[in-house]
Every structure is written in C-alpha cells, then in structure tokens.
LUMPANU-887846 format. One record per residue (C-alpha): residue number from 0; residue in three letters; x, y negated, z. Coordinates in steps of 0.001 Angstrom, whole numbers. Layout:
BEGIN
NODE,NUM,Ala,X,Y,Z $
...
***
This chain:
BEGIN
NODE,0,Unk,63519,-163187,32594 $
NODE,1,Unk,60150,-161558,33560 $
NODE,2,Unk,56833,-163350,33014 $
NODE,3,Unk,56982,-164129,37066 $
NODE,4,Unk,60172,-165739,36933 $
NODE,5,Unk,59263,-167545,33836 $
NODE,6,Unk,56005,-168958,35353 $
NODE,7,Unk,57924,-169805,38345 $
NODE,8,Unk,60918,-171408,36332 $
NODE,9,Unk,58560,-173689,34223 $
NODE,10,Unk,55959,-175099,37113 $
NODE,11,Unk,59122,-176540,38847 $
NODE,12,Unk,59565,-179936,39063 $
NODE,13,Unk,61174,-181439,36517 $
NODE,14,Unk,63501,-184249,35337 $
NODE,15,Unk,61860,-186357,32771 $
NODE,16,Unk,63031,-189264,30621 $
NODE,17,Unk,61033,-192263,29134 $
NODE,18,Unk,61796,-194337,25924 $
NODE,19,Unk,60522,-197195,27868 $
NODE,20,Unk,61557,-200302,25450 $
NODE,21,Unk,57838,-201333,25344 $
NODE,22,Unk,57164,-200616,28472 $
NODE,23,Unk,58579,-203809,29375 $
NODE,24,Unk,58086,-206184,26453 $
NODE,25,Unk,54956,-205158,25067 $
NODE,26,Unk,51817,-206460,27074 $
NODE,27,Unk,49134,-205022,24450 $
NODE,28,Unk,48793,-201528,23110 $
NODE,29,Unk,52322,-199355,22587 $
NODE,30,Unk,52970,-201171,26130 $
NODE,31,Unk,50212,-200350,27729 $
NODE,32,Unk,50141,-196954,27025 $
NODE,33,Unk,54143,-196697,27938 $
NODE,34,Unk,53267,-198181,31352 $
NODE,35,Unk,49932,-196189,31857 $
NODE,36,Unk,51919,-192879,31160 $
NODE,37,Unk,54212,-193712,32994 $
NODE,38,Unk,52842,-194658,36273 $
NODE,39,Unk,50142,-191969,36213 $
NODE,40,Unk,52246,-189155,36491 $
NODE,41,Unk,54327,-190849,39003 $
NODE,42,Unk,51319,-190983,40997 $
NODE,43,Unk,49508,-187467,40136 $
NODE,44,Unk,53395,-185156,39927 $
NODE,45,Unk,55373,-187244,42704 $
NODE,46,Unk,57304,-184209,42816 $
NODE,47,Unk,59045,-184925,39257 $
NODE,48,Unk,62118,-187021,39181 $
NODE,49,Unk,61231,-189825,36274 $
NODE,50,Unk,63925,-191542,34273 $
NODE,51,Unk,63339,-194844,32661 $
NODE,52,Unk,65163,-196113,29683 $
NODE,53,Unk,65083,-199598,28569 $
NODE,54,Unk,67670,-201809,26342 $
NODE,55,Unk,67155,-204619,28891 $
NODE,56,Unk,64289,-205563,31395 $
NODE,57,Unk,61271,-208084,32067 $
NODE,58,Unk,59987,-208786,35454 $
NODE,59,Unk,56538,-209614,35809 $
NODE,60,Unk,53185,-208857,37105 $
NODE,61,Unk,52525,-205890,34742 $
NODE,62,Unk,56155,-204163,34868 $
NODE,63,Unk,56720,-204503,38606 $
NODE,64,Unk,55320,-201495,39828 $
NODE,65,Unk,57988,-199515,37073 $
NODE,66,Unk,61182,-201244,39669 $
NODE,67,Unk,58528,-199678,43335 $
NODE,68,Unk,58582,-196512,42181 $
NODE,69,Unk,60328,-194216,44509 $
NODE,70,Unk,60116,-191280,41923 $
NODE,71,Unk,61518,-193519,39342 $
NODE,72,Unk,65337,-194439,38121 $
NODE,73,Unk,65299,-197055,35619 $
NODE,74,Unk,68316,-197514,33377 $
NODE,75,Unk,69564,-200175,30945 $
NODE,76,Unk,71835,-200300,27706 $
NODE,77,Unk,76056,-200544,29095 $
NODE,78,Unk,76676,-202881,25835 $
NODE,79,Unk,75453,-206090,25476 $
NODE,80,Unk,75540,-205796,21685 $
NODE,81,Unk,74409,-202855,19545 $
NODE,82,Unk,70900,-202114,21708 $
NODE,83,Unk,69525,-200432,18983 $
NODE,84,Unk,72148,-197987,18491 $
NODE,85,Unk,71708,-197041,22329 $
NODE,86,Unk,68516,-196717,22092 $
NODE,87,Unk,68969,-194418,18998 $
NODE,88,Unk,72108,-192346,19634 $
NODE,89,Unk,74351,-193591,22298 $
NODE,90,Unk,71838,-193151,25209 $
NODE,91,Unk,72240,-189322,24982 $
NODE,92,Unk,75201,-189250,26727 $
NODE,93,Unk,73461,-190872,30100 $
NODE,94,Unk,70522,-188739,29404 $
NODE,95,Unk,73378,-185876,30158 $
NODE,96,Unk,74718,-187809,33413 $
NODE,97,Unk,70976,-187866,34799 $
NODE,98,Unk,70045,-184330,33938 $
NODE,99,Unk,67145,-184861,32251 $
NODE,100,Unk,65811,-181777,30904 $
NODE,101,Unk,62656,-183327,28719 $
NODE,102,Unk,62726,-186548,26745 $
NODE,103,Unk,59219,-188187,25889 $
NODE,104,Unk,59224,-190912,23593 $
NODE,105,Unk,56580,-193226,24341 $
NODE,106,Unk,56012,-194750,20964 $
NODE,107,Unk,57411,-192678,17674 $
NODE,108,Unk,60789,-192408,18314 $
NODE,109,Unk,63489,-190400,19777 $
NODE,110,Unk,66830,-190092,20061 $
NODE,111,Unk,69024,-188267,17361 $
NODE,112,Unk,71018,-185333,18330 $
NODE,113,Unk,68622,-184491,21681 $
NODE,114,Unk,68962,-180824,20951 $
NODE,115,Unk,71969,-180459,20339 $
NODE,116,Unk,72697,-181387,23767 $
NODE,117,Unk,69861,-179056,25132 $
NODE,118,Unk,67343,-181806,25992 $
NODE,119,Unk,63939,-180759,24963 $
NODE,120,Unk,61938,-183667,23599 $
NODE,121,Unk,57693,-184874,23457 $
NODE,122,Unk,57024,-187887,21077 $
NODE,123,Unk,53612,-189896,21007 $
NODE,124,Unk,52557,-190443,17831 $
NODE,125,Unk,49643,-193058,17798 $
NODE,126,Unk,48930,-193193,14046 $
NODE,127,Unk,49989,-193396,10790 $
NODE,128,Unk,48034,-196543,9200 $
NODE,129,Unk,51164,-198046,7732 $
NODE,130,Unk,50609,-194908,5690 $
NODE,131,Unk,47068,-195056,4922 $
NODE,132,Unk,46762,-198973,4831 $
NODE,133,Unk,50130,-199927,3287 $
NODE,134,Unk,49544,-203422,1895 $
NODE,135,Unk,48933,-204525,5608 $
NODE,136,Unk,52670,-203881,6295 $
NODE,137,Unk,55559,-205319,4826 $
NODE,138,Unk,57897,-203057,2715 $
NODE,139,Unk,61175,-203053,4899 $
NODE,140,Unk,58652,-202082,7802 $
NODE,141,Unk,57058,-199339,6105 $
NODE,142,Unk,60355,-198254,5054 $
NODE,143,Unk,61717,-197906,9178 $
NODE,144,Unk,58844,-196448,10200 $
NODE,145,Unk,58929,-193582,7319 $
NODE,146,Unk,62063,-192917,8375 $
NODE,147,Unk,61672,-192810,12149 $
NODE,148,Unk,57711,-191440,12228 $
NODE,149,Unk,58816,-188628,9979 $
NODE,150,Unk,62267,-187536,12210 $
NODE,151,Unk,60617,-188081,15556 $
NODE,152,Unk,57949,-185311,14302 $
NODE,153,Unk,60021,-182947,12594 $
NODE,154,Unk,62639,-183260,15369 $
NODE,155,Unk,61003,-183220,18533 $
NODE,156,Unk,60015,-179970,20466 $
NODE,157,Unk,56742,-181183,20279 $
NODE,158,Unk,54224,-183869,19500 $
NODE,159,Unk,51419,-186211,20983 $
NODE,160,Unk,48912,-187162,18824 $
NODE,161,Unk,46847,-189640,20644 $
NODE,162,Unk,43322,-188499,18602 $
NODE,163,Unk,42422,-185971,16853 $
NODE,164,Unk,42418,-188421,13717 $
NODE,165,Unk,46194,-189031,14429 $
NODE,166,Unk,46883,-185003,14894 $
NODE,167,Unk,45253,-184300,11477 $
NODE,168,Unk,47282,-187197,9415 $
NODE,169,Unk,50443,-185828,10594 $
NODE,170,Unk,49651,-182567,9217 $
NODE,171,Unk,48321,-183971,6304 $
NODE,172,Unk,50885,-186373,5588 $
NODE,173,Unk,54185,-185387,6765 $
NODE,174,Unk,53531,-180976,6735 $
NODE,175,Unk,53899,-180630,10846 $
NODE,176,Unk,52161,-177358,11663 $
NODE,177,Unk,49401,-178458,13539 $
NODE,178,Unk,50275,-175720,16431 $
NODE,179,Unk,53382,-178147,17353 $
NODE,180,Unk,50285,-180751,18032 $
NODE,181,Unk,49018,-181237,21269 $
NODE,182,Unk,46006,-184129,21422 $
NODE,183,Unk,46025,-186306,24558 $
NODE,184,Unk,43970,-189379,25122 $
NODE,185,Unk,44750,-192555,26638 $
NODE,186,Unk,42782,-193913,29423 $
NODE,187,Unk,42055,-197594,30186 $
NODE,188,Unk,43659,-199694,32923 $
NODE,189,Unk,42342,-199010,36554 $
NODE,190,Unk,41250,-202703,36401 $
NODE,191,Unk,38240,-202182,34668 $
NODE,192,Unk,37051,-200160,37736 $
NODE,193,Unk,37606,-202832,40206 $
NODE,194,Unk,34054,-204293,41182 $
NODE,195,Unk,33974,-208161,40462 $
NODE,196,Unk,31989,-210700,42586 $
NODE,197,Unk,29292,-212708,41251 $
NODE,198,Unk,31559,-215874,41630 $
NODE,199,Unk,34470,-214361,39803 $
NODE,200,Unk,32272,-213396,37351 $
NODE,201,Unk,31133,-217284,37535 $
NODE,202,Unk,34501,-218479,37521 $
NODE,203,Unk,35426,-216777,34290 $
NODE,204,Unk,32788,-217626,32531 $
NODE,205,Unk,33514,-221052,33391 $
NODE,206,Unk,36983,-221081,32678 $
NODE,207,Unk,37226,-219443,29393 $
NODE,208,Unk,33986,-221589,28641 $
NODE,209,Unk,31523,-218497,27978 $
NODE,210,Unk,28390,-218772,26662 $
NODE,211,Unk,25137,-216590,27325 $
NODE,212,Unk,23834,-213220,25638 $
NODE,213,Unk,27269,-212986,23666 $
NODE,214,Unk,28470,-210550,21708 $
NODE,215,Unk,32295,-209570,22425 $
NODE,216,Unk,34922,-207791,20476 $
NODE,217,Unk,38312,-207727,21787 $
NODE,218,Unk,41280,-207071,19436 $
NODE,219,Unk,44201,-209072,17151 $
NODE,220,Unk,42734,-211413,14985 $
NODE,221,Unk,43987,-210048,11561 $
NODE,222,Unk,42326,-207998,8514 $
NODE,223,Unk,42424,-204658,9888 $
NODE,224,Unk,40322,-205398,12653 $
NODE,225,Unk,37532,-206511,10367 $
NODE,226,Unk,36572,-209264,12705 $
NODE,227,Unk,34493,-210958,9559 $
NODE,228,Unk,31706,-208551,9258 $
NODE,229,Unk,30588,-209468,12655 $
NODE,230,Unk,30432,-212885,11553 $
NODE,231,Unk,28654,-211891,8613 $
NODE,232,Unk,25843,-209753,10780 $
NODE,233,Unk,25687,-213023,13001 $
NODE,234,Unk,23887,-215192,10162 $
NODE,235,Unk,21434,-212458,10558 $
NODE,236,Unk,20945,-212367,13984 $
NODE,237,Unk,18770,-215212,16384 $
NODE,238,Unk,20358,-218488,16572 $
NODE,239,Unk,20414,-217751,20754 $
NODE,240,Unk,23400,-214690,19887 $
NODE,241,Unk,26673,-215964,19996 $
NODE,242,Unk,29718,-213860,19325 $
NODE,243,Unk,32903,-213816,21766 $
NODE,244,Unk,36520,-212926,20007 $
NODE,245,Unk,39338,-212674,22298 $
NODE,246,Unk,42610,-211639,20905 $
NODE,247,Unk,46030,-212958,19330 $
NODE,248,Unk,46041,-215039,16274 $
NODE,249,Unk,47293,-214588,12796 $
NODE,250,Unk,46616,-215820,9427 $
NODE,251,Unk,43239,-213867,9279 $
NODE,252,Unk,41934,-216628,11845 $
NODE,253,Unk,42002,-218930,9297 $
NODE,254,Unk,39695,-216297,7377 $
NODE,255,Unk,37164,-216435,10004 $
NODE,256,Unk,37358,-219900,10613 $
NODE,257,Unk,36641,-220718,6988 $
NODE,258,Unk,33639,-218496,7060 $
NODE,259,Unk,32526,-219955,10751 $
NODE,260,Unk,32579,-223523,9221 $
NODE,261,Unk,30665,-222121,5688 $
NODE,262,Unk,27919,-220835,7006 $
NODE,263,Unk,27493,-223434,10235 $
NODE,264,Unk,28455,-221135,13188 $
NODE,265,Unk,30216,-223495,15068 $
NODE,266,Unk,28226,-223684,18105 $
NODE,267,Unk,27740,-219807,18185 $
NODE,268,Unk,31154,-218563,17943 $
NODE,269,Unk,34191,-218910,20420 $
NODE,270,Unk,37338,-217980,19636 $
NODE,271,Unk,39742,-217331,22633 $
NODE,272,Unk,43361,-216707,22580 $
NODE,273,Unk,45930,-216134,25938 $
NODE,274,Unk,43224,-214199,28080 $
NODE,275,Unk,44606,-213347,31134 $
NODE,276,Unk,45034,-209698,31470 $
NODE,277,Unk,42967,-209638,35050 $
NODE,278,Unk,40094,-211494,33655 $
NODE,279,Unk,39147,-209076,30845 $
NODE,280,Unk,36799,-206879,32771 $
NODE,281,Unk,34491,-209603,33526 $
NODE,282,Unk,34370,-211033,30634 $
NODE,283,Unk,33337,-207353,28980 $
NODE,284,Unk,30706,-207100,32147 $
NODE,285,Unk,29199,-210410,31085 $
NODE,286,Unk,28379,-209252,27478 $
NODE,287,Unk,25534,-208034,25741 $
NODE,288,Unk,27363,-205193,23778 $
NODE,289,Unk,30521,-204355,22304 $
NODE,290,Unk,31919,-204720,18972 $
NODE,291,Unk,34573,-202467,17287 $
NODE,292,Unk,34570,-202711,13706 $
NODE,293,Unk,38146,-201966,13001 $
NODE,294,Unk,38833,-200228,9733 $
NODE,295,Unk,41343,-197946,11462 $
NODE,296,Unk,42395,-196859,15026 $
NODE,297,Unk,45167,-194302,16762 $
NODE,298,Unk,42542,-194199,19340 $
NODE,299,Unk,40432,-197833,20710 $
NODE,300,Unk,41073,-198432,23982 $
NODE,301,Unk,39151,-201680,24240 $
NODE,302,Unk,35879,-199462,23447 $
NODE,303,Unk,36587,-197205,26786 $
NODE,304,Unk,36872,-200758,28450 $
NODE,305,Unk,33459,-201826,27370 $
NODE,306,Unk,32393,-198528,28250 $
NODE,307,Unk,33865,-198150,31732 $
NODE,308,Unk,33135,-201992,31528 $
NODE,309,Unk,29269,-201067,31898 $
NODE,310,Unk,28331,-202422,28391 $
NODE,311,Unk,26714,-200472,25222 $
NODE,312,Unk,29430,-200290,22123 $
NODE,313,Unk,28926,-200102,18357 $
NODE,314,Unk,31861,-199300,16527 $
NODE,315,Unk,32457,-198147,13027 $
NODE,316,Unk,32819,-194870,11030 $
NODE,317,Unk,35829,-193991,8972 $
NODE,318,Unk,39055,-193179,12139 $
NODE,319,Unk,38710,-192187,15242 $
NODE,320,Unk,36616,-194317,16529 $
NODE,321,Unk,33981,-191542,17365 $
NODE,322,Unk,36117,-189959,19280 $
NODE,323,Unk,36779,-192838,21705 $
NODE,324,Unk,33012,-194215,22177 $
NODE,325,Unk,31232,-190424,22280 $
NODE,326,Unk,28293,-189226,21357 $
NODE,327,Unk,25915,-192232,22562 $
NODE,328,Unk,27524,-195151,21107 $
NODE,329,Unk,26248,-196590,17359 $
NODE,330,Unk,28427,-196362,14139 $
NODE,331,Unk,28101,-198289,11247 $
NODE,332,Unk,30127,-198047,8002 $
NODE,333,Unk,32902,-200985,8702 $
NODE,334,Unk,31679,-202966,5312 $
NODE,335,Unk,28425,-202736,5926 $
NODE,336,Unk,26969,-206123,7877 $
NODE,337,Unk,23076,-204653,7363 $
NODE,338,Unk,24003,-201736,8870 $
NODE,339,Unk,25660,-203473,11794 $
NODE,340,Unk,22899,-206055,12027 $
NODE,341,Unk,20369,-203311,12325 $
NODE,342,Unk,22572,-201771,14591 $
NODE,343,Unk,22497,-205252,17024 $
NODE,344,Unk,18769,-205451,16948 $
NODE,345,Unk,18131,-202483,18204 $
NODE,346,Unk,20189,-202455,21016 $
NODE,347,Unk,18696,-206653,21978 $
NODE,348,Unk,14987,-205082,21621 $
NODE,349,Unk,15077,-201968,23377 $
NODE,350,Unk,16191,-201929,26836 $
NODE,351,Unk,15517,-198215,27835 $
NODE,352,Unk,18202,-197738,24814 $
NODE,353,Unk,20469,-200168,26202 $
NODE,354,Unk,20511,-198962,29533 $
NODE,355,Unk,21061,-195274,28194 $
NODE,356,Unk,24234,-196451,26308 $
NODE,357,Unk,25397,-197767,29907 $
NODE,358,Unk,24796,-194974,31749 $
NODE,359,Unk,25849,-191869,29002 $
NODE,360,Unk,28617,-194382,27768 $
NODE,361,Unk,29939,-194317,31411 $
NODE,362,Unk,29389,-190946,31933 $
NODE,363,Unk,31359,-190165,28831 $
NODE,364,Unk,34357,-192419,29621 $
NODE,365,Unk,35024,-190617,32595 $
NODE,366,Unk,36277,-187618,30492 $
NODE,367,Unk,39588,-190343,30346 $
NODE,368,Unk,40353,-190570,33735 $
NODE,369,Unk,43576,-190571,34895 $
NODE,370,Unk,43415,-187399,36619 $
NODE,371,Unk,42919,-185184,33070 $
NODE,372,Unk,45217,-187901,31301 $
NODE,373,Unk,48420,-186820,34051 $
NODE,374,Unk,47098,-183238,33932 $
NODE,375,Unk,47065,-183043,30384 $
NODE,376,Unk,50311,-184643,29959 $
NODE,377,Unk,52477,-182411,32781 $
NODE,378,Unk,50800,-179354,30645 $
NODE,379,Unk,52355,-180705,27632 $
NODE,380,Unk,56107,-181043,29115 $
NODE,381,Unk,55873,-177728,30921 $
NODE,382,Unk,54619,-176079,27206 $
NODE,383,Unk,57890,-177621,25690 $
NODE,384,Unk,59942,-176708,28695 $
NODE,385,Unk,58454,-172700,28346 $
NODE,386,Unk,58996,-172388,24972 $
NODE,387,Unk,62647,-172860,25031 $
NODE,388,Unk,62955,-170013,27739 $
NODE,389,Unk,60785,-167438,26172 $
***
C-alpha cells in the first residue's frame, strides 16, 4: 500500500462503536462525557456510521437526542440475564454483524478478545484516584477496577487520557508507554452558552432560594471534594459572603453540617441537592466566584462551567486542576483555608482583577470547544485505524 493509498484508506469514513452503558444511566460525570462524545462527533463527522452499545436503555430529556440521531444505531444486550457478560465478552460477536472497525470505550473498559476479531479499540481513561486515594474506595471496588483499568490499557490499540495528570499516572502506575497516550479534553455542555434572561435568572434564584454575593462550588458532597475548607475560609470572610454547595449527598454532609452548626454558619450556607440540570448555568452566572478545592480530578469540568459561565475560579494545586482553569485562575494548596481566604479577598476587593479572570478565563475555555474536542477525537480513531495498516 503506498503512502497515497494509505492516507486515502484511513480519512474514510468509518464505522465506530460506543461502550455506551453510562451514557444512559449516568446523569453526572462518566455520563456526561459518554453523551458529549458521543453527540459531538455525530454532529462535526456526520459522515461516520456510529454504533451504540448499551445493556438496556433510559429515555429521558438528556438521552433522547442518542435515539434522533440519523448517524447513529443503538443496540441492546439479546439476554435478559448475564448483562455484564455482554457487555464484557459476548457483545463481540454483534460488533462483527455491524462491521465496526474501531471500538471506543467511553469509561475504562473494553471488551475482551477485540483483536482477535480484528476490531481496533480507543479507551478513555479518566483517572486513577482509586489508586492514589485508596481508603476512599472500598476493597472489592478497588479490586474490579485494577483488574479492568489495567486490561483496558494494556489491551486497547490505544488510550485517552482525559489530562495530562491522567496520561502521566498511567505511565507511572501501570508501565503504558506514554507514546500509546493521546490527551484529549472534555468540554462542557452547550448549555452553559445559552444566554439566560434576567427573569430566569430571577426565577432560579427564587426557586432554589439563593442568596446574594455567594460563593458556589458545585460537586458530590463527600471527602474528596474537600468541601470543608471552604467552610473553614468562610469564618474568615465578611458575615455578608455566603457559600452555595450544590451536589449529591453522602455521609461527608454530615461532616459539613457538624462544622456549619459549630461555628454558627447557618444563615450563610445553603446546601442544595436535586438541581435541575438546565438551571445550573444561572445559578454559576449569579455567583461571585468559583470554588474547586477537590483534592484530586481526571479533569474538572464544573471549573470550565464557571469559566464559560462568566465567573472568576479558584481551585487547588496538587491534580490537574491547572490544566482545566488556565493560566488566570488562583490556586491554593487544598489544606490550606489562609491561603484560600486570601485567595477570596482578593478577588471581592479588586474588580479590575475580577473582571480579568472573566474575560482571560473565557478566553481560555474556548480552547474546549467542541469543534477541537470532535477534531481531536476523529484524529485519535484514524491514528489507531493507520497504525494497523502500516
């Protein structure tokens, strides 16, 4: 095959297959990021036939437009027992009957046995921090995902690490040559570049019961996140600051709570589960700054959502954190509540910083659009199709 022909051969369009589980019963990060991949290359490569595999399906307002699109087969377990097994092994044998030539799995995993049946495969990788933080995991967890992390990298064609934090952990901890790597960032949903009235921006704040000149973080309520050191910098900080955290319980809440009723925050802190997924952006738009002081990431997508959002971020040191907020956000080491509190004051008494933060913040989160995202993704399949016909 001459160069021409091989050039010619690869930027064909292709057949691709998605391990699309999440995609339709996970309505936070792994799902997001299924359904984001997903539906931007259906809408940037039209051209490419897109195959998506799913043990059994949910209908709703964020998984409809996977059953609309007219590039897009979607394709359900035969047994009604034994899902996982599909999922694992037995869902080779329809990738065969559908032709696909390139398997992507969305989310760690693939299929055993792929190339032996000459299916080329791509897995995501979004981070290792059952590795690096094991007591927040539970053994038989950490145990499955050693397993499947470790197979999915050393069997796939090639991998998606989505930072350059997650590309240099799988070197470091499981030996992958790093030249089998390929980072690609996520983007944030399109809704957070909708423009919003000044009565829906009214309306929210009124139903979720908002206060004024609020600080927001947006995450899981649980240790990891590090929710408490904001609570911490709060006792620090004019009575006239509250603090906004939206996310899904756990036991940590209790954590916070305890500390909220110690140290007599109750009228400056609101705690807000079951957000609606449509009224996030204005409730980012309406805050004074964004706070991210998770001890470990993949990536942080609610940071590019404060910063396509229009709001400045602090976030802290230590993942890849940096890598999500650029060059003009603020760091602080995650323990550190001075640091953070310093960090808060600047940004309330300066507004010529502020308003830099906006604009460079928004400048820089345009480097995730969905555009370079699809782009960066197609040149990843056609790499792994090329290399097996060199």
């Amino acid at each position: 095959m001459t160069q021409i022909e091989r050039t010619l051969y690869v930027f064909r369009n292709m057949r691709i297959g998605f391990e699309a589980k999440r995609a339709f019963h996970n309505f936070t990060g792994l799902g997001n990021y299924a359904r984001s991949v997903i539906q931007i290359l259906a809408n940037h490569y039209p051209a490419n036939q897109y195959f998506i595999y799913s043990p059994k399906l949910k209908k709703n307002n964020r998984t409809d437009f996977l059953y609309l699109l007219s590039n897009g087969t979607i394709r359900t377990s035969p047994f009604k027992l034994f899902k996982s097994y599909w999922r694992s092994k037995g869902i080779i044998s329809q990738l065969v009957k559908d032709k696909v030539e390139l398997f992507h799995g969305l989310s760690h995993e693939i299929p055993f046995g792929l190339n032996k049946k000459g299916i080329k495969s791509v897995v995501t990788i979004h981070d290792l921090i059952y590795i690096r933080f094991p007591h927040f995991f539970k053994p038989i967890d950490r145990f499955i995902y050693g397993i499947k992390f470790r197979s999915a990298c050393e069997n796939s064609d090639r991998i998606i690490a989505i930072s350059q934090q997650t590309k240099n952990d799988i070197v470091q901890f499981f030996g992958i040559d790093e030249r089998k790597i390929d980072v690609v960032y996520q983007g944030c949903d399109p809704i957070f570049n909708l423009p919003i009235s000044a009565a829906e921006l009214a309306q929210v704040r009124l139903n979720y019961q908002l206060p004024t000149n609020y600080l927001l973080c947006v995450g899981t309520l649980e240790n990891r996140k590090n929710q408490l050191v904001i609570l911490k910098a709060l006792v620090h900080l004019p009575e006239h600051i509250h603090l906004v955290l939206v996310g899904k319980s756990s036991p940590y809440e209790h954590v916070l709570r305890d500390f909220i009723l110690a140290n007599q925050l109750e009228d400056r802190v609101s705690i807000v589960s079951n957000v609606d997924f449509k009224d996030l952006p204005a409730i980012y738009q309406q805050a004074e700054m964004f706070v991210y002081p998770s001890l470990f990431e993949g990536f942080g997508i609610p940071i590019l959502e404060a910063l396509t959002s229009g709001i400045p971020v602090i976030a802290a040191k230590g993942s890849c954190l940096e890598e999500a907020g650029g060059p003009h956000s603020l760091y602080f080491q995650p323990h550190d509540e001075i640091e953070l509190t310093a960090s808060i004051a600047q940004i309330l008494a300066d507004k010529f910083l502020k308003n830099e933060m906006i604009k460079n913040g928004n400048e820089f989160a345009l480097k995730f659009s969905e555009e370079n995202i699809a782009k960066n993704l197609q040149e990843v399949y056609h790499k792994t199709i090329q290399d097996s016909n060199l």
